[in-house]
LOVEX-757249 format. One record per residue: residue in three letters; x, y, z of N, C-alpha, C in turn. Coordinates in nm, 2 decimals, padded with zeros to 4 digits. Atoms other than C-alpha are relative to their C-alpha. Layout:
<nodes>
+------+--------+--------+--------+--------+--------+--------+--------+--------+--------+
| resn |   n.px |   n.py |   n.pz |  ca.px |  ca.py |  ca.pz |   c.px |   c.py |   c.pz |
+------+--------+--------+--------+--------+--------+--------+--------+--------+--------+
|  ALA |      X |      Y |      Z |      X |      Y |      Z |      X |      Y |      Z |
...
+------+--------+--------+--------+--------+--------+--------+--------+--------+--------+
</nodes>
This chain:
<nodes>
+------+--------+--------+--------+--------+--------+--------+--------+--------+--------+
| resn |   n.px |   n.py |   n.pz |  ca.px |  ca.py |  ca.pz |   c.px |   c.py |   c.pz |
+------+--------+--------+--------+--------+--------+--------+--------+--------+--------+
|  UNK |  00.08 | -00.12 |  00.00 |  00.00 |  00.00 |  00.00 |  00.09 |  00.12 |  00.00 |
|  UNK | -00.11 | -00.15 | -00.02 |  00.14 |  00.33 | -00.09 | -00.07 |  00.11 |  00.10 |
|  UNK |  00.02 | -00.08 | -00.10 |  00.18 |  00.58 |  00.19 | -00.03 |  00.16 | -00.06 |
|  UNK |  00.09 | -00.14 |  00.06 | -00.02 |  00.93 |  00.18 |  00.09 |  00.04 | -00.02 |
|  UNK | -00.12 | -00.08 |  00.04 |  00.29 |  01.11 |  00.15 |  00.04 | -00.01 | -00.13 |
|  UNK | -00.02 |  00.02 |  00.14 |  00.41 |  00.91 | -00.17 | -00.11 |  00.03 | -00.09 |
|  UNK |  00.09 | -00.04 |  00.09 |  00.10 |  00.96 | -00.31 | -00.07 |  00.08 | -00.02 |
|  UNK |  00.00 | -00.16 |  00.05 |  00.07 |  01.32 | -00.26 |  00.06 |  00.04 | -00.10 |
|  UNK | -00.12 | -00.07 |  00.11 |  00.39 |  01.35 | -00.45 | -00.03 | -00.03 | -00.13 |
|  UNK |  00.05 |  00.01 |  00.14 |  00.23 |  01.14 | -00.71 | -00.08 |  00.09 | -00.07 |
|  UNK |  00.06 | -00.09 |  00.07 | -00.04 |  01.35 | -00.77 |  00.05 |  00.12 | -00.01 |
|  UNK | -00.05 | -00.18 |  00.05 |  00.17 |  01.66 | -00.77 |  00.08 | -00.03 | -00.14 |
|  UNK | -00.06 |  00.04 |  00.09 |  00.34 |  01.47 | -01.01 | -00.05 |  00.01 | -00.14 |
|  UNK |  00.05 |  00.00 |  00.08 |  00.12 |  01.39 | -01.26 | -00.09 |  00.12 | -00.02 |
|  UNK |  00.06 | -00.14 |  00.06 | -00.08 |  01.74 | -01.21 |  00.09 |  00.08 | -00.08 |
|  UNK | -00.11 | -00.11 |  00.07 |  00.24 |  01.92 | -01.31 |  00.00 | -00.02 | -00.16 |
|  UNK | -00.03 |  00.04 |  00.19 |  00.27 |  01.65 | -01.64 | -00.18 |  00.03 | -00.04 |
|  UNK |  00.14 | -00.09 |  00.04 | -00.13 |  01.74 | -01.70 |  00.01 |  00.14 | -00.04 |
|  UNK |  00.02 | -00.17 |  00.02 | -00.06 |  02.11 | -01.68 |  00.09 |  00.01 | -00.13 |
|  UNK | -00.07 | -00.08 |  00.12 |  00.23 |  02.10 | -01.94 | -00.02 | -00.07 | -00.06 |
|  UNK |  00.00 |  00.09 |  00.11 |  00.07 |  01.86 | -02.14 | -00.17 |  00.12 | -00.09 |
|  UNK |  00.07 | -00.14 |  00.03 | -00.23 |  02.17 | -02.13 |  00.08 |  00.08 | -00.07 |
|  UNK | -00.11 | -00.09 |  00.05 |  00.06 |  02.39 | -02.27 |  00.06 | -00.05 | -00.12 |
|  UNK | -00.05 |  00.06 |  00.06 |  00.13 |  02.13 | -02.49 |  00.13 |  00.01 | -00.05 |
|  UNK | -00.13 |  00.01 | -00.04 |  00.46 |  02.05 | -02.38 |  00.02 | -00.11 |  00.02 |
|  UNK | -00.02 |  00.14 |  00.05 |  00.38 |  01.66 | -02.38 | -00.10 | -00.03 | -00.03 |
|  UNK |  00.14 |  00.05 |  00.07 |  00.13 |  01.47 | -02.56 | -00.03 | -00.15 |  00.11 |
|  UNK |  00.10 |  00.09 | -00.08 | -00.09 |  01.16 | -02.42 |  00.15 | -00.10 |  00.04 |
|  UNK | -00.10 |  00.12 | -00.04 |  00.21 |  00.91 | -02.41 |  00.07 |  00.03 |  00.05 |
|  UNK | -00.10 | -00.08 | -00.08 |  00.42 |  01.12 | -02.20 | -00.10 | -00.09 |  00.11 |
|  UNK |  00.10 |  00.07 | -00.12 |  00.14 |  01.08 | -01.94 |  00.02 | -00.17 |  00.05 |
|  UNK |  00.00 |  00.11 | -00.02 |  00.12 |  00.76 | -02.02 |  00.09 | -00.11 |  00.09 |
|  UNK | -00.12 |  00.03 | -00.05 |  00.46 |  00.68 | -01.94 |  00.07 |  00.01 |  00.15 |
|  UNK | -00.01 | -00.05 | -00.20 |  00.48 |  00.89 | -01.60 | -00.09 | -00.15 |  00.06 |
|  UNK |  00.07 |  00.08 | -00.08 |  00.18 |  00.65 | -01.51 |  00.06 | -00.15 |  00.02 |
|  UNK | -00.10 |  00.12 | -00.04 |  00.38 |  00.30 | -01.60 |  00.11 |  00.02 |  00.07 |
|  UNK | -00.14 |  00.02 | -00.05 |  00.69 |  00.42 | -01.47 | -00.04 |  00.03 |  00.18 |
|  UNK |  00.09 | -00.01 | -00.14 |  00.45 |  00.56 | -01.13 |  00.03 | -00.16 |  00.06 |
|  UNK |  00.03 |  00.12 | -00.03 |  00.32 |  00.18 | -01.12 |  00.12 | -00.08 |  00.05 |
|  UNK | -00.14 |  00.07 | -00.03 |  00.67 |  00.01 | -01.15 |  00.08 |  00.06 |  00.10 |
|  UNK | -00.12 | -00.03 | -00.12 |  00.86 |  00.22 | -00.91 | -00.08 |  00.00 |  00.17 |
|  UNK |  00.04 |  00.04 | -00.12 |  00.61 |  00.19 | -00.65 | -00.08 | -00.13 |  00.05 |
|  UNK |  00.06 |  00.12 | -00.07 |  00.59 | -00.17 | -00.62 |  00.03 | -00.04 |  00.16 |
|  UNK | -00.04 | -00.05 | -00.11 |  00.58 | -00.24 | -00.27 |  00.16 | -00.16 |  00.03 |
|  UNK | -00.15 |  00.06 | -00.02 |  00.91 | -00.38 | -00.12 |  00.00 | -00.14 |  00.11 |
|  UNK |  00.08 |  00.16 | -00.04 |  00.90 | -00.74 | -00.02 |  00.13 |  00.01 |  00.14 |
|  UNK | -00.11 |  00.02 | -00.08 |  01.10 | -00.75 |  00.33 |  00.02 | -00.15 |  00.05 |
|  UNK | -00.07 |  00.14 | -00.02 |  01.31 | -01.06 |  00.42 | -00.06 | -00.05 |  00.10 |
|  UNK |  00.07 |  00.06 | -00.11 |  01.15 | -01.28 |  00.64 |  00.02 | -00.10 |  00.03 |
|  UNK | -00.01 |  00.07 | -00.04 |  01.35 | -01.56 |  00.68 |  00.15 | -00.04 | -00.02 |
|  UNK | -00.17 | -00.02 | -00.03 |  01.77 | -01.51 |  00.64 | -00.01 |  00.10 |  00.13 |
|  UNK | -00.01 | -00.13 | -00.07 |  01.74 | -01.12 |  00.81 | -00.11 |  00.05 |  00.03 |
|  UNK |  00.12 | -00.06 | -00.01 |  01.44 | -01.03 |  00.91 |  00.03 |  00.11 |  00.08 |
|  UNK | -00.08 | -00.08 | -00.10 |  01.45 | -00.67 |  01.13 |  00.03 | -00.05 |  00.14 |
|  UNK |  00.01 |  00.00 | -00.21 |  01.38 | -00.77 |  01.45 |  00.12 | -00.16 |  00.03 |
|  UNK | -00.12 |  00.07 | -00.05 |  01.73 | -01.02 |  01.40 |  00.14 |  00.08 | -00.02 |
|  UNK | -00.11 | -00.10 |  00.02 |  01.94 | -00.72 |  01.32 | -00.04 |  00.10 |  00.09 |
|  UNK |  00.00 | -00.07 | -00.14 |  01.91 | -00.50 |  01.67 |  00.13 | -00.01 |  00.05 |
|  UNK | -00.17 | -00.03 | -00.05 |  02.25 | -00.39 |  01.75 |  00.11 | -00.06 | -00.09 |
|  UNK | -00.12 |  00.03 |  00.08 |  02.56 | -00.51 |  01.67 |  00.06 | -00.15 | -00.03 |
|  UNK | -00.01 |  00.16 |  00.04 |  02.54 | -00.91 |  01.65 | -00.13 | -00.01 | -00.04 |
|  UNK |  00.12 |  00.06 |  00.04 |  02.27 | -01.12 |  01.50 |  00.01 | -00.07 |  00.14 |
|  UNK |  00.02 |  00.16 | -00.11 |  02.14 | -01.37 |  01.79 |  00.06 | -00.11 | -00.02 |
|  UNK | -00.09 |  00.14 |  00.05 |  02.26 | -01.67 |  01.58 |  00.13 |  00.00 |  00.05 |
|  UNK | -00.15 | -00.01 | -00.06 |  02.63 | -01.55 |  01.61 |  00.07 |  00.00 |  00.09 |
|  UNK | -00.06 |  00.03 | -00.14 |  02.62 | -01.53 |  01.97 |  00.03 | -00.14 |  00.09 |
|  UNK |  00.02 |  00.12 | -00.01 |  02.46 | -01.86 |  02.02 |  00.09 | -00.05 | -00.04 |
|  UNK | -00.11 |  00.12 |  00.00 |  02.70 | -02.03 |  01.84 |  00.16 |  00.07 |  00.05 |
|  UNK | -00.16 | -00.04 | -00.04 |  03.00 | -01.83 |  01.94 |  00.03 | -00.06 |  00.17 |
|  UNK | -00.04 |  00.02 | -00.11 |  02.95 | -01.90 |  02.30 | -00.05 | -00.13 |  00.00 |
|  UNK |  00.02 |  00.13 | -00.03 |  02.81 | -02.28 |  02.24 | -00.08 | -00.04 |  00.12 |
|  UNK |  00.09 |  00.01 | -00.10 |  02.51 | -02.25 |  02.42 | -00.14 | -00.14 | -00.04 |
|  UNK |  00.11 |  00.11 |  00.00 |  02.32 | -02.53 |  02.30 | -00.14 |  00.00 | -00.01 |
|  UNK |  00.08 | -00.04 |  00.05 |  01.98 | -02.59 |  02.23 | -00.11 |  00.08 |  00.08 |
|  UNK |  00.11 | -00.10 | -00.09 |  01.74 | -02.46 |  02.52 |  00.09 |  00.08 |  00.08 |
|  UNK |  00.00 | -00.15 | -00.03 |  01.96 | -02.19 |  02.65 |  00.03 |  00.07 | -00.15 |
|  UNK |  00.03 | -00.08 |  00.06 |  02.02 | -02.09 |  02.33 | -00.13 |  00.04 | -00.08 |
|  UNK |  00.15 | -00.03 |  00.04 |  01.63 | -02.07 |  02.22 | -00.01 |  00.10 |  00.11 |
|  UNK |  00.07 | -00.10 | -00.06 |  01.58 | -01.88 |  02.56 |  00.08 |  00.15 | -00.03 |
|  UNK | -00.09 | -00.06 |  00.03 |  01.89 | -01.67 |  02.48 | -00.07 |  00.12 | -00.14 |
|  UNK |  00.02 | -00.02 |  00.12 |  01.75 | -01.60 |  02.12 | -00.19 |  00.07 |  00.03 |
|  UNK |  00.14 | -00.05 |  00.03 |  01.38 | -01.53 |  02.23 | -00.02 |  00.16 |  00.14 |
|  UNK | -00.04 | -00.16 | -00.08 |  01.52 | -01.27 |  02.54 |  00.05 |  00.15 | -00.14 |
|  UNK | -00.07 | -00.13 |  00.12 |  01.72 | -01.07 |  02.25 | -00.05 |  00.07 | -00.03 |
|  UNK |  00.05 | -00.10 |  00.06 |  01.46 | -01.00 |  02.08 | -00.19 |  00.02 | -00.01 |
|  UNK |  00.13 | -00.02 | -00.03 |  01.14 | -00.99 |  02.23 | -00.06 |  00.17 |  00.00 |
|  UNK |  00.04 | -00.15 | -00.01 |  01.14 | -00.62 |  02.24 | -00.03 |  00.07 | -00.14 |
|  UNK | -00.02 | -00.02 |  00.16 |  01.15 | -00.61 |  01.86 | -00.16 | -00.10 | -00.07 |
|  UNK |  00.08 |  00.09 |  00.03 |  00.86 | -00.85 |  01.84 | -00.21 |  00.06 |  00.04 |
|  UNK |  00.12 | -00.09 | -00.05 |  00.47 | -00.76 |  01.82 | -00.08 | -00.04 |  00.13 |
|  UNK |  00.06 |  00.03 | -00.10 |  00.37 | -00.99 |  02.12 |  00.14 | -00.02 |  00.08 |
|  UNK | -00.12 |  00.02 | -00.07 |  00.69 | -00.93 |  02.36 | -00.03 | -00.12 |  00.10 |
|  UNK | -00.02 |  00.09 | -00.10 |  00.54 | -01.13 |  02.66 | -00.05 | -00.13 | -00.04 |
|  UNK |  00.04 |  00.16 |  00.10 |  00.45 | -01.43 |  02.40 |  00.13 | -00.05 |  00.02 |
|  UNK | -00.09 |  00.01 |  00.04 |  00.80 | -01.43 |  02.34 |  00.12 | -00.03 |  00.14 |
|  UNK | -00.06 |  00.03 | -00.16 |  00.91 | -01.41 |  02.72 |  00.00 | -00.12 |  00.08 |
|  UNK |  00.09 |  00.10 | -00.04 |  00.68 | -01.70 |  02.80 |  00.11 | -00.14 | -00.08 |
|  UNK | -00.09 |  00.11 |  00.08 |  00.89 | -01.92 |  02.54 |  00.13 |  00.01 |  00.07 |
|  UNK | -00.11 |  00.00 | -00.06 |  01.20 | -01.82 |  02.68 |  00.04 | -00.05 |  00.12 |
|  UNK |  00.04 |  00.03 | -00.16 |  01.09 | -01.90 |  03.02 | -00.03 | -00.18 |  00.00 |
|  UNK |  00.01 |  00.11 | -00.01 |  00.98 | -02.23 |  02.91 |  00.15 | -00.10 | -00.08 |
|  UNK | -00.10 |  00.06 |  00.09 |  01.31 | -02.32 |  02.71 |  00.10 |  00.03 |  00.13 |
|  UNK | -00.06 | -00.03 | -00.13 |  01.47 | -02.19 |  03.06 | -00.01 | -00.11 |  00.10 |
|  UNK |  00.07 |  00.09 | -00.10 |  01.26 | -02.43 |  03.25 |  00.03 | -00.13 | -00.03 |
|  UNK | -00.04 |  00.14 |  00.06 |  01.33 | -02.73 |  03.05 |  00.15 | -00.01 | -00.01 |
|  UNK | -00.14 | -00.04 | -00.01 |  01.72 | -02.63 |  03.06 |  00.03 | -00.06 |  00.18 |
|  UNK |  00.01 |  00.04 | -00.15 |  01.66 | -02.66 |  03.44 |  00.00 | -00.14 |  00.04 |
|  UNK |  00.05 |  00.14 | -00.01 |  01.49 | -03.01 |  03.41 |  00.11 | -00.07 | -00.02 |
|  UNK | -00.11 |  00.11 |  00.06 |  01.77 | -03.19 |  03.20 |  00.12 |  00.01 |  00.07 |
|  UNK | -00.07 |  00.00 | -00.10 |  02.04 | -03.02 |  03.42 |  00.01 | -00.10 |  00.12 |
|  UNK | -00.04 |  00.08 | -00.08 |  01.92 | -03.15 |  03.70 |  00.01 | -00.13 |  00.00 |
|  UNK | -00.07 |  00.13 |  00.05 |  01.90 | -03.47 |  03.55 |  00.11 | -00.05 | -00.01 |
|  UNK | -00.13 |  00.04 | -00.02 |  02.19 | -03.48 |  03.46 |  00.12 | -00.02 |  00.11 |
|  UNK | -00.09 | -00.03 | -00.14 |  02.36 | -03.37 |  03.79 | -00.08 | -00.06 |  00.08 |
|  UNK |  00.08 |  00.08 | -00.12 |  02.12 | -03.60 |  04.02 | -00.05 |  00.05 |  00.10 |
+------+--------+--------+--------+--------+--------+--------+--------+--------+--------+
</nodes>
């Protein structure tokens, strides 16, 4: 969807090519042309949604990079990775709630492990 702004500018755009096409200073396919080239340049912009999405670029590391740099394995690094960037996210305490249970299940197998 194009934003009111861009599409003020359009119409100032194409009134201007209207007025000097009144003046006859461009004929119909001029117009025409503004209008295709309008269409094509405001397609809308497809954002990445599954290498870089934004809310994994916040600061100066990705989450991935830390995870594996410090070799945190699988449930601290899921709670690790859902702390980061809960703040960036449209349901933050959705996102807390996961972390909390990838925390909790971290807790379980520990103690397992250690008796």
């Amino acid at each position: 969807m194009t934003s009111p702004k861009v599409a003020a500018k359009t119409y100032e755009r194409i009134n201007r090519i209207s007025s000097m096409q009144q003046l006859d200073l461009f004929d119909n396919s001029d117009l025409e042309g503004l209008a295709r080239w309008e269409s094509q340049r405001n397609t809308p912009v497809v954002k990445e949604t599954v290498n870089h999405p934004d809310h994994y670029n916040q600061g100066k590391f990705e989450v991935i990079d830390v995870i594996e740099d410090w070799n945190l394995g699988f449930e601290a690094g899921n709670a690790v990775k859902y702390i980061a960037r809960y703040k960036h996210k449209e349901k933050p305490v959705e996102d807390l709630k996961k972390a909390r249970w990838y925390i909790d299940r971290l807790i379980q197998r520990v103690e397992r492990e250690n008796g």
